[in-house]
TORKOL-520555 format. One record per residue (C-alpha): residue number from 0; z, y, x. Coordinates in steps of 0.5 Angstrom, whole numbers, plus 500, padded with zeros to 3 digits. Last residue first. Layout:
<sites>
+-----+-----+-----+-----+
: num :   Z :   Y :   X :
+-----+-----+-----+-----+
: NUM :   Z :   Y :   X :
...
+-----+-----+-----+-----+
</sites>
This chain:
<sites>
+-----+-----+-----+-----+
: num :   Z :   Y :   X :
+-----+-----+-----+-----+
: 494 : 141 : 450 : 262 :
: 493 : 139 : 451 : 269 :
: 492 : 131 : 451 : 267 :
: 491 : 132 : 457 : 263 :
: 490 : 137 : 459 : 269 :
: 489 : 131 : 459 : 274 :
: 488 : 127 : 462 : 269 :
: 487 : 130 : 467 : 269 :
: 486 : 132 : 469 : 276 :
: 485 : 124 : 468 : 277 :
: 484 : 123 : 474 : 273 :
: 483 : 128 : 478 : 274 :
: 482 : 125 : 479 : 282 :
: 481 : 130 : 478 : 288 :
: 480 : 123 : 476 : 293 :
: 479 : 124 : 471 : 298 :
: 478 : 131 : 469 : 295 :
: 477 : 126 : 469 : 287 :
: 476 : 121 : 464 : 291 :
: 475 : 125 : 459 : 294 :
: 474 : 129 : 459 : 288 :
: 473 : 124 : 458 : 283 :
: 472 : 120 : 453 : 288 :
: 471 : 127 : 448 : 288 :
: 470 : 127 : 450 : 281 :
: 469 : 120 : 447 : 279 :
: 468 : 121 : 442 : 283 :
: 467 : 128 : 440 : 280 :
: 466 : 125 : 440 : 273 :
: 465 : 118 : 436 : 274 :
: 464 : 123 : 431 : 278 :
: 463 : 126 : 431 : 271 :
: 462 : 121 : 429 : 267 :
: 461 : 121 : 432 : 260 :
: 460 : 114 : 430 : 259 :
: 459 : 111 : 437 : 256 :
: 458 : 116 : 442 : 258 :
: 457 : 116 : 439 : 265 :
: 456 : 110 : 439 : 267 :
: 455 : 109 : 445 : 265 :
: 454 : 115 : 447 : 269 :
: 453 : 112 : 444 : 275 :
: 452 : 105 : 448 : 274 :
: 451 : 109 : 454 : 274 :
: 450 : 112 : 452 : 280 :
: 449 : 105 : 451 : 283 :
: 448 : 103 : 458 : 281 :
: 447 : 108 : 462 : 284 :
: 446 : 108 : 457 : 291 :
: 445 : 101 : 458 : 291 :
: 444 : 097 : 452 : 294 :
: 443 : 094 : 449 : 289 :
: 442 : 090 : 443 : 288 :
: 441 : 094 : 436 : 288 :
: 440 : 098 : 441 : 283 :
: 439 : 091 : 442 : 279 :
: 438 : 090 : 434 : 278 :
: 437 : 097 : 433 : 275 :
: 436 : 097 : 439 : 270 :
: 435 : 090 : 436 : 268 :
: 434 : 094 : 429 : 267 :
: 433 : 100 : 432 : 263 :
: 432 : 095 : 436 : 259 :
: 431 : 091 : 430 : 257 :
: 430 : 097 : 425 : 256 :
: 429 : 100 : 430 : 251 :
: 428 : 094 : 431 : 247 :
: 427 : 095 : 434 : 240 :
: 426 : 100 : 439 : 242 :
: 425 : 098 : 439 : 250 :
: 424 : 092 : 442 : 249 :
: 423 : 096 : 449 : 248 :
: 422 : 099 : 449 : 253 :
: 421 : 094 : 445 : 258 :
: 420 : 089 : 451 : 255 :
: 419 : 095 : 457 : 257 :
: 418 : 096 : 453 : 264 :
: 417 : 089 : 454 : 265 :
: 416 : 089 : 461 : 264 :
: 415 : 094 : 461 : 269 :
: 414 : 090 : 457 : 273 :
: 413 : 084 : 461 : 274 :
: 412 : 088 : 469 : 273 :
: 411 : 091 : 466 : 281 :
: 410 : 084 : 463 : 283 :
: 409 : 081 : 469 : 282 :
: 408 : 073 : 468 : 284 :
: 407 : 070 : 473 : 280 :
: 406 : 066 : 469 : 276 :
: 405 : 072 : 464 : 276 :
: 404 : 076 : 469 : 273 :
: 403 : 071 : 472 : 268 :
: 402 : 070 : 465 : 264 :
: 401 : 078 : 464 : 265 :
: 400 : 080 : 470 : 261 :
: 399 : 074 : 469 : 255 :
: 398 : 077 : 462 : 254 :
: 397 : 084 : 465 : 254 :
: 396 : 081 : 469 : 249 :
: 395 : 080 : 464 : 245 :
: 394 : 085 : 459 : 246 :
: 393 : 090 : 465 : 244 :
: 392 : 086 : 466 : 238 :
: 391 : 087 : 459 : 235 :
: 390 : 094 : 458 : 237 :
: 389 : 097 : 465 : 234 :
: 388 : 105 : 463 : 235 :
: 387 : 107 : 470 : 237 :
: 386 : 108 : 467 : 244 :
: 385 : 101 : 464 : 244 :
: 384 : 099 : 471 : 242 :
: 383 : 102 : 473 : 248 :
: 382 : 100 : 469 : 253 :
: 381 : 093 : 470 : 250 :
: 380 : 094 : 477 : 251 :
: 379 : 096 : 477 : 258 :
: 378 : 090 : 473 : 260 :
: 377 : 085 : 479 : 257 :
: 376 : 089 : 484 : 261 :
: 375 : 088 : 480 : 267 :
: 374 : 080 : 479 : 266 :
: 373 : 080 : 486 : 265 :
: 372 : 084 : 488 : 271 :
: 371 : 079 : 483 : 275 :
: 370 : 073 : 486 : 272 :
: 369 : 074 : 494 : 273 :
: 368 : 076 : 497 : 267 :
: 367 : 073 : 504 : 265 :
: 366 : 069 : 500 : 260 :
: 365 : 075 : 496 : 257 :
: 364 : 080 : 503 : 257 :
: 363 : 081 : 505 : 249 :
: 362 : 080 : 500 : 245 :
: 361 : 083 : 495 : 251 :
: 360 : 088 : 499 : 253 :
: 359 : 091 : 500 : 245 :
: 358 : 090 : 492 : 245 :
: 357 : 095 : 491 : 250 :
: 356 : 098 : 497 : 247 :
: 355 : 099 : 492 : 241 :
: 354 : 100 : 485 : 244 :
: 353 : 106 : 488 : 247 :
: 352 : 108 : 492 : 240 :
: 351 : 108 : 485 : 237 :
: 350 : 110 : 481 : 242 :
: 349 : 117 : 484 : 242 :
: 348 : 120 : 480 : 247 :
: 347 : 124 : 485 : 251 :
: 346 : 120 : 483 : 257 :
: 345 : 113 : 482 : 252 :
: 344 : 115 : 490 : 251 :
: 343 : 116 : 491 : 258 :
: 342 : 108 : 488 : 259 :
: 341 : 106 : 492 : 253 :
: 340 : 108 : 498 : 255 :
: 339 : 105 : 497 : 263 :
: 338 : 098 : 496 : 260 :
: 337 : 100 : 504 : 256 :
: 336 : 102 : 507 : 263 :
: 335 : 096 : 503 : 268 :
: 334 : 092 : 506 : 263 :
: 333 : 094 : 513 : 263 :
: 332 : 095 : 513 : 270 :
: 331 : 088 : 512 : 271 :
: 330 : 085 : 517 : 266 :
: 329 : 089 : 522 : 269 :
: 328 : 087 : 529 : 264 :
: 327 : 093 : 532 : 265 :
: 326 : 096 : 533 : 258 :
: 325 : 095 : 525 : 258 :
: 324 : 098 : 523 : 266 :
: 323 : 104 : 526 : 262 :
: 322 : 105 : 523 : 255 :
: 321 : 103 : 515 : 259 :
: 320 : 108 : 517 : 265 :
: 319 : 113 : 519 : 260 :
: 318 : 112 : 513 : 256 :
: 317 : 112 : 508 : 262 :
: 316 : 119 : 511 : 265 :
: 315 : 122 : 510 : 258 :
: 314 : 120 : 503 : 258 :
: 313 : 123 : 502 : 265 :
: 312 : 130 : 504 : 263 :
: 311 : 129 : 499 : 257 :
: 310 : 126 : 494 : 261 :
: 309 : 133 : 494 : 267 :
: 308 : 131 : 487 : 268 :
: 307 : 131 : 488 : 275 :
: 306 : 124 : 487 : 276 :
: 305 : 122 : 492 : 271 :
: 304 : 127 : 497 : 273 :
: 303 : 123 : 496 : 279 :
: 302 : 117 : 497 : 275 :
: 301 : 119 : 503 : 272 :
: 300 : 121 : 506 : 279 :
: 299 : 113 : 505 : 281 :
: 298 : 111 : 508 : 275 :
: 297 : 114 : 515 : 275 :
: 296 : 112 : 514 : 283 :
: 295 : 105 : 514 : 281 :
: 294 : 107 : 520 : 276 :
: 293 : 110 : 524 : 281 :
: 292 : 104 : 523 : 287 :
: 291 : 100 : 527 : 281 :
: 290 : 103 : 532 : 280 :
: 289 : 104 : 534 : 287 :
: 288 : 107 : 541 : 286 :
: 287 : 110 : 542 : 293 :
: 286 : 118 : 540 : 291 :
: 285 : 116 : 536 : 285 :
: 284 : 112 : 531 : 290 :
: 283 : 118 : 532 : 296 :
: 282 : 124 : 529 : 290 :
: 281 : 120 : 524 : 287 :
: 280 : 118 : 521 : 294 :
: 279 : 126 : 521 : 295 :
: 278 : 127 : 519 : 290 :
: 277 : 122 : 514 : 290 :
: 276 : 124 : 512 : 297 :
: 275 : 131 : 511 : 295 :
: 274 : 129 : 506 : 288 :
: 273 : 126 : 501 : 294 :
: 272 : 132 : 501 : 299 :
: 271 : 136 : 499 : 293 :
: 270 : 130 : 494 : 291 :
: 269 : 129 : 491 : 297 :
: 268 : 126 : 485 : 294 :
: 267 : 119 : 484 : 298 :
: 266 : 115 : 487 : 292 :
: 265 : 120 : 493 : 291 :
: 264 : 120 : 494 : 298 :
: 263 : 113 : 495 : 297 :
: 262 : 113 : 500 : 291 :
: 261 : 118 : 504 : 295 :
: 260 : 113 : 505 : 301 :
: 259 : 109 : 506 : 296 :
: 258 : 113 : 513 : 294 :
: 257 : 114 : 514 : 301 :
: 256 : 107 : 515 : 304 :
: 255 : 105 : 518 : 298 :
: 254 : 111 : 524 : 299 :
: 253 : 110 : 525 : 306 :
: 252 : 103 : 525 : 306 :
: 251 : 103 : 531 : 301 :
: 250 : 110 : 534 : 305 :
: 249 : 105 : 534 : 312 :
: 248 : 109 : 536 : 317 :
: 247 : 105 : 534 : 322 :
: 246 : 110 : 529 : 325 :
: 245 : 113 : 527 : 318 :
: 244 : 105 : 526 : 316 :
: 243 : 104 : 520 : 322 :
: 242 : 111 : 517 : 322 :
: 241 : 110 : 516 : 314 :
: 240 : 103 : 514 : 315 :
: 239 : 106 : 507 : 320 :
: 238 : 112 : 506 : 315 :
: 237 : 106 : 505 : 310 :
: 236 : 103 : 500 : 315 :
: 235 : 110 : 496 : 316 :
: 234 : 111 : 496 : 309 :
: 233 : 104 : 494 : 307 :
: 232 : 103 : 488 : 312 :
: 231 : 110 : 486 : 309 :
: 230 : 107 : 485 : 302 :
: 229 : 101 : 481 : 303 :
: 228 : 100 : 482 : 295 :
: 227 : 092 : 482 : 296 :
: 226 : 093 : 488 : 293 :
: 225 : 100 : 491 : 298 :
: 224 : 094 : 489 : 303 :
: 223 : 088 : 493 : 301 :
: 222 : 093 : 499 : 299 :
: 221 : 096 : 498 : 307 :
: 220 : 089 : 500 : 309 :
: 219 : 089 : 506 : 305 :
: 218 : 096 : 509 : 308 :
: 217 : 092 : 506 : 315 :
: 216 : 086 : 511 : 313 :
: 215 : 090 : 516 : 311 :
: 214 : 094 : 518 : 317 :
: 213 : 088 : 517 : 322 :
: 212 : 084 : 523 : 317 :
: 211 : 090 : 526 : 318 :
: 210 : 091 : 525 : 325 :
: 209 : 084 : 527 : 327 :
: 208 : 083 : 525 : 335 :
: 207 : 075 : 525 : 333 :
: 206 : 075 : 517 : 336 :
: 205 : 082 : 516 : 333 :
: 204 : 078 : 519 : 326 :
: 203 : 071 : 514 : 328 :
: 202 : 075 : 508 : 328 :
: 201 : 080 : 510 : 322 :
: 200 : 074 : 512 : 317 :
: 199 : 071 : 505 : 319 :
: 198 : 077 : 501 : 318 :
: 197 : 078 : 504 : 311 :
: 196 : 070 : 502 : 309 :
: 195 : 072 : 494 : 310 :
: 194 : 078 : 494 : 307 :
: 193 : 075 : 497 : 301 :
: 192 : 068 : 493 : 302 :
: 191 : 073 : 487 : 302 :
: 190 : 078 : 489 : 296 :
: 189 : 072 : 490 : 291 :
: 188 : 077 : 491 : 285 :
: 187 : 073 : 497 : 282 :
: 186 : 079 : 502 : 284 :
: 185 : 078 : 500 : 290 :
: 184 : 071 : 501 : 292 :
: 183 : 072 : 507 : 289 :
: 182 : 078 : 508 : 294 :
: 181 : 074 : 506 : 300 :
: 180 : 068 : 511 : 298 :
: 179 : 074 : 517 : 299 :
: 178 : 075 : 514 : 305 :
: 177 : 068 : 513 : 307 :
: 176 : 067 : 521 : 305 :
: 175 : 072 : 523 : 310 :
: 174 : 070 : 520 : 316 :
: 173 : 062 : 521 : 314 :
: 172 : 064 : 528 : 314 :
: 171 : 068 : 528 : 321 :
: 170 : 063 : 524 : 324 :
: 169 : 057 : 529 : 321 :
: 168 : 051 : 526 : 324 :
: 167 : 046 : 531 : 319 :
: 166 : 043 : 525 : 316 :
: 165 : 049 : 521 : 316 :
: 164 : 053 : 526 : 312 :
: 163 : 047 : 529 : 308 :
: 162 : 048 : 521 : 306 :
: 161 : 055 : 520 : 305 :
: 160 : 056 : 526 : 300 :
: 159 : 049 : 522 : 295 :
: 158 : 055 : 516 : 296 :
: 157 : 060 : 520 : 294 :
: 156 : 057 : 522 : 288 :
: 155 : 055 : 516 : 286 :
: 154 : 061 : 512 : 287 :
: 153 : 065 : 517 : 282 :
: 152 : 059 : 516 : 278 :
: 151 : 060 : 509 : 277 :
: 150 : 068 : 510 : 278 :
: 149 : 069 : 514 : 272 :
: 148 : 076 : 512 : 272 :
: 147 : 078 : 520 : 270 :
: 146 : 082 : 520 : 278 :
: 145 : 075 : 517 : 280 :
: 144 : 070 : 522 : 277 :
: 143 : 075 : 528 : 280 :
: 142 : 075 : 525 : 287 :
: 141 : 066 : 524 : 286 :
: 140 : 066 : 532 : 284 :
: 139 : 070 : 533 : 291 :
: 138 : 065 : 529 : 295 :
: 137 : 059 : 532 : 292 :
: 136 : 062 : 539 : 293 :
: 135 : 063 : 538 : 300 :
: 134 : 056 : 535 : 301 :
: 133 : 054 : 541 : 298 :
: 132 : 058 : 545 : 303 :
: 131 : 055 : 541 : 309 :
: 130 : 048 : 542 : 306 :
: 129 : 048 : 549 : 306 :
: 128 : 041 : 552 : 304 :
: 127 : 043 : 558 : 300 :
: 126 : 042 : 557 : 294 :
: 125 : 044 : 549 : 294 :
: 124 : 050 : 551 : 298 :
: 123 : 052 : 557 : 291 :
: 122 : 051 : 551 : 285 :
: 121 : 055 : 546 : 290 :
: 120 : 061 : 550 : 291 :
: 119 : 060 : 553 : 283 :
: 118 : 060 : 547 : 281 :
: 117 : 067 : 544 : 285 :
: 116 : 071 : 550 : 284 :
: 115 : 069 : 548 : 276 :
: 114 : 071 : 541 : 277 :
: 113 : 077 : 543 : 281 :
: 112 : 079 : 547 : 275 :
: 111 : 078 : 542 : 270 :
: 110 : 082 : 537 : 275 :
: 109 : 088 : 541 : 276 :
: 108 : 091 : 535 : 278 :
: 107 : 095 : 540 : 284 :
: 106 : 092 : 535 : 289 :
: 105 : 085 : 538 : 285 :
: 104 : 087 : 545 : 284 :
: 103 : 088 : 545 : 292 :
: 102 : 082 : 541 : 294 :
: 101 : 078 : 546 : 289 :
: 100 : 081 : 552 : 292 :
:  99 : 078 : 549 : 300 :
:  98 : 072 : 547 : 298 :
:  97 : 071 : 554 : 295 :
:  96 : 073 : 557 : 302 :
:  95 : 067 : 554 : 305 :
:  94 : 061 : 557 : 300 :
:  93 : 065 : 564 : 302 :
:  92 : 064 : 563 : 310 :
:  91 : 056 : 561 : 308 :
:  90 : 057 : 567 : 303 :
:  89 : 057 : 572 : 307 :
:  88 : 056 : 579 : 303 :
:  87 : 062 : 582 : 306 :
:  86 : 064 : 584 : 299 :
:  85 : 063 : 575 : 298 :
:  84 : 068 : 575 : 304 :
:  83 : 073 : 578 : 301 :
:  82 : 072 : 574 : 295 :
:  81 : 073 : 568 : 299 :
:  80 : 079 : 571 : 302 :
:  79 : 082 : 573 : 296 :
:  78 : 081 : 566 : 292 :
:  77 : 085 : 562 : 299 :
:  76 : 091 : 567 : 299 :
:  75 : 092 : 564 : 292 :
:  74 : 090 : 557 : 292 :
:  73 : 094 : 555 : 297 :
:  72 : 100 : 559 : 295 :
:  71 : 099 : 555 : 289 :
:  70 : 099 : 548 : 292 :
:  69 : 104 : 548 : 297 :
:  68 : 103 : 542 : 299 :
:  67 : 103 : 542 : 307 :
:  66 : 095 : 541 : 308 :
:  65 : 094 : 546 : 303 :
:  64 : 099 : 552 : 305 :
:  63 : 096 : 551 : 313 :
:  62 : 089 : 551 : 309 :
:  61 : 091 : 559 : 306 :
:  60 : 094 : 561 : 312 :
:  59 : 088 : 560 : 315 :
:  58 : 083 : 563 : 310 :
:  57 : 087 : 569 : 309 :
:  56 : 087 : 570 : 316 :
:  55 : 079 : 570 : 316 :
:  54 : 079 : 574 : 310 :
:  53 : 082 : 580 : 313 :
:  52 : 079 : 579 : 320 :
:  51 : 073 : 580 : 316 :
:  50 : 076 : 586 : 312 :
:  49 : 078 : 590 : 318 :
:  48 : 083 : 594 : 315 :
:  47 : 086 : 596 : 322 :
:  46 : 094 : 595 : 320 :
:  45 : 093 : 589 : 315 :
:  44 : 088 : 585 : 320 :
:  43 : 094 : 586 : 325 :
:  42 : 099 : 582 : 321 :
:  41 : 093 : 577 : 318 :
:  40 : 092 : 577 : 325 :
:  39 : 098 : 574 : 327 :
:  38 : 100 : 571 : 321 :
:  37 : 093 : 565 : 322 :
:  36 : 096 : 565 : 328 :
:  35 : 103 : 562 : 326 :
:  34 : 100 : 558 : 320 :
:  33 : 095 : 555 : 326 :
:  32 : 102 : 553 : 330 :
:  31 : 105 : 550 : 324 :
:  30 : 099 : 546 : 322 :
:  29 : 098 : 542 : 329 :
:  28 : 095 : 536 : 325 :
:  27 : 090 : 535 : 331 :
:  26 : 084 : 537 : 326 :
:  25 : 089 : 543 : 324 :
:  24 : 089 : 545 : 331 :
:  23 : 081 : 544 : 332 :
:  22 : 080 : 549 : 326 :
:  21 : 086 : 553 : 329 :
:  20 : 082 : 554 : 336 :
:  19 : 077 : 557 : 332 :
:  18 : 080 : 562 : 328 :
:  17 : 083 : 564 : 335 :
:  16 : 076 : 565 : 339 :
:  15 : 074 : 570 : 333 :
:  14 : 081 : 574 : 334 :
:  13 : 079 : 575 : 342 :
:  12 : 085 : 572 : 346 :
:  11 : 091 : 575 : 350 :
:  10 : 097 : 571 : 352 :
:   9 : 104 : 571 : 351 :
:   8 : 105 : 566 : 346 :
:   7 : 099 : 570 : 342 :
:   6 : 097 : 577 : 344 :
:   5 : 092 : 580 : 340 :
:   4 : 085 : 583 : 341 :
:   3 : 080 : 585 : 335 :
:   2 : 073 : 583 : 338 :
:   1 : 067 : 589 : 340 :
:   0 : 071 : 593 : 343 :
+-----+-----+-----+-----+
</sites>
């Protein structure tokens, strides 16, 4: 016989027509019964010794175990089969392999490593004219630029990706590449061309029928949402992700899923159900090995403790996220631990340190920051230097804050770095700042903002209608949301 025949579920298939019908089942998220395939013949390529057979049951076994997280098994049976196919002298199969041990060295945050699988991938497709693998190779070197905050280049190689995608016709690639571009956009803060990328990653996934890529695609959507602070429409679109990765068994899917879902209840005030899911996120994360997703929910956790008052459980929280995300190498983290530390030192109200590592991000993350997180940054020191008494170099950078805000359009940074200048005004020219602060609250439209501005009021004229203003929007806002914060100031303002 030509092909190697196995019985599966009581029918006989030639093996070459079973390693294609796992391919479809792993695109439909079926990875259960590829992993029971995939064993099949590895039994029976062990019994025969036919090395093909070998390296393509290695292959299957060894994408099962990635897209269901376990990372070093991937790894392992993934390496044989590509040197398995290097002794058969076919490199086209050996070039597809590659790809898959650098994904799982980089959902390990095995970041040096990926990148060197990633090379050698795009090294070995340029000689032998593999234009798919190339484009694989690009789009894992993009991810890798992205987790270390180099977005240009990160942009830059998935946009190279999306175009051999395009001219090729690829709909599964250019799926793939529009949601790892999506991200970029992201992290850059360039919400719309995110949302926008994502929408077109869902449609041609549910045209495909691809539950992973769908999975992904609504887990991003819902990101845009949590940013524009749309609470609600994130949750139910985590939950969504949720139900879609515990269908396929995707633990990695599972733990990210759950881990933002717990982010989103903190945001809404659901703070025991928030602490549950990170758990339970944590608990799935380290469970597989995904390094990553534990120090996203390392983060989360602290932000609930913040939120709760808990700030020193919470600095805790933020130096073990800072000490781990350095040893690996994730830029991203890292800097959202040390702009984090400043702000759970300002909770404590030890200014100094706070303006300390707000200065520490900004020495050594300013050109790795996208404008609206540089803007905030520079805000949050200028409210912090007016704290310490240092007017001068607080109007300064407020001034600098302010100047970047309307560049970008923020309205929310806008007015409070203007609530710093009307402070800080307010010491020669009370009539002035009272007359700004009227003017900005006949234009505001945020609830948080304008309570803010009524408390400005407030502690400027010392007119108690500004007080019961600002108390009655502080109590509105802290029963919608529970936040420490807000339950501060309402007992400022009570007393």
């Amino acid at each position: 016989m030509k092909y190697w025949i196995t019985r599966i579920n009581g029918q006989y298939y030639p093996y070459y027509v079973l390693v294609k019908k796992t391919e479809v089942l792993e695109l439909v998220g079926q990875w259960d019964t590829a992993r029971d395939i995939g064993r099949a013949l590895h039994e029976i390529s062990c019994e025969s010794g036919n090395k093909k057979m070998l390296a393509e049951s290695k292959k299957i076994l060894g994408k099962s175990h990635l897209h269901q997280g376990s990372y070093p098994e991937a790894q392992e049976l993934l390496a044989d089969s590509y040197h398995l196919y290097l002794e058969l002298g076919d490199e086209f199969s050996a070039a597809g392999v590659l790809g898959s041990i650098g994904a799982a060295c980089l959902n390990s945050s095995e970041c040096s490593k990926a990148q060197g699988y990633f090379q050698e991938l795009a090294v070995l497709s340029e000689k032998i004219g593999d234009k798919n693998s190339l484009g694989y190779a690009f789009g894992g070197i993009g991810n890798i630029y992205r987790r270390q905050g180099n977005l240009e280049k990160a942009k830059e190689f998935q946009l190279k990706r999306l175009s051999l995608a395009r001219d090729a016709g690829q709909k599964q690639n250019i799926s793939y590449t529009l949601g790892n571009l999506g991200l970029v956009h992201w992290n850059l803060g360039e919400f719309e061309e995110a949302m926008n990328c994502f929408k077109q990653t869902l449609s041609i996934a549910q045209e495909t029928g691809e539950k992973l890529s769908i999975a992904l695609a609504i887990g991003n959507m819902a990101n845009i949402h949590y940013e524009r602070q749309e609470y609600r429409q994130a949750l139910d679109r985590y939950m969504q992700q949720l139900k879609l990765s515990r269908e396929m068994g995707d633990r990695h899917g599972i733990a990210r899923a759950l881990s933002n879902i717990g982010a989103a209840q903190m945001e809404l005030g659901e703070y025991p159900q928030a602490l549950t899911s990170c758990r339970s996120a944590m608990e799935t994360a380290l469970e597989i090995g995904e390094r990553n997703i534990a120090l996203h929910t390392i983060s989360n956790m602290a932000n609930i403790f913040n939120h709760t008052g808990q700030h020193q459980q919470a600095r805790e929280n933020f130096d073990q996220l800072e000490k781990e995300a350095k040893s690996l190498g994730d830029m991203h983290n890292q800097r959202y631990a040390v702009i984090n530390l400043g702000h759970t030192y300002r909770y404590l109200k030890d200014y100094k340190r706070a303006c300390e590592y707000y200065q520490k991000a900004l020495d050594d993350f300013e050109f790795k920051l996208p404008k609206h997180q540089l803007c905030e940054l520079i805000y949050y020191q200028a409210k912090t230097y007016l704290l310490l008494g240092k007017t001068e170099l607080a109007e300064r950078l407020s001034r600098e804050s302010l100047a970047m805000a309307l560049e970008i359009n923020n309205k929310i940074l806008e007015v409070k770095d203007l609530l710093i200048l009307v402070q800080i005004q307010a010491e020669s020219s009370p009539k002035e700042a009272m007359a700004k602060l009227g003017q900005m609250a006949a234009e505001c439209d945020s609830g948080n903002e304008l309570a803010s501005i009524y408390f400005a009021q407030f502690k400027i004229g010392h007119n108690p209608d500004h007080k019961l203003k600002a108390l009655e929007l502080y109590k509105e806002l802290y029963e919608s949301t529970q936040k420490h914060k807000y339950k501060m100031r309402i007992e400022e303002l009570e007393n």
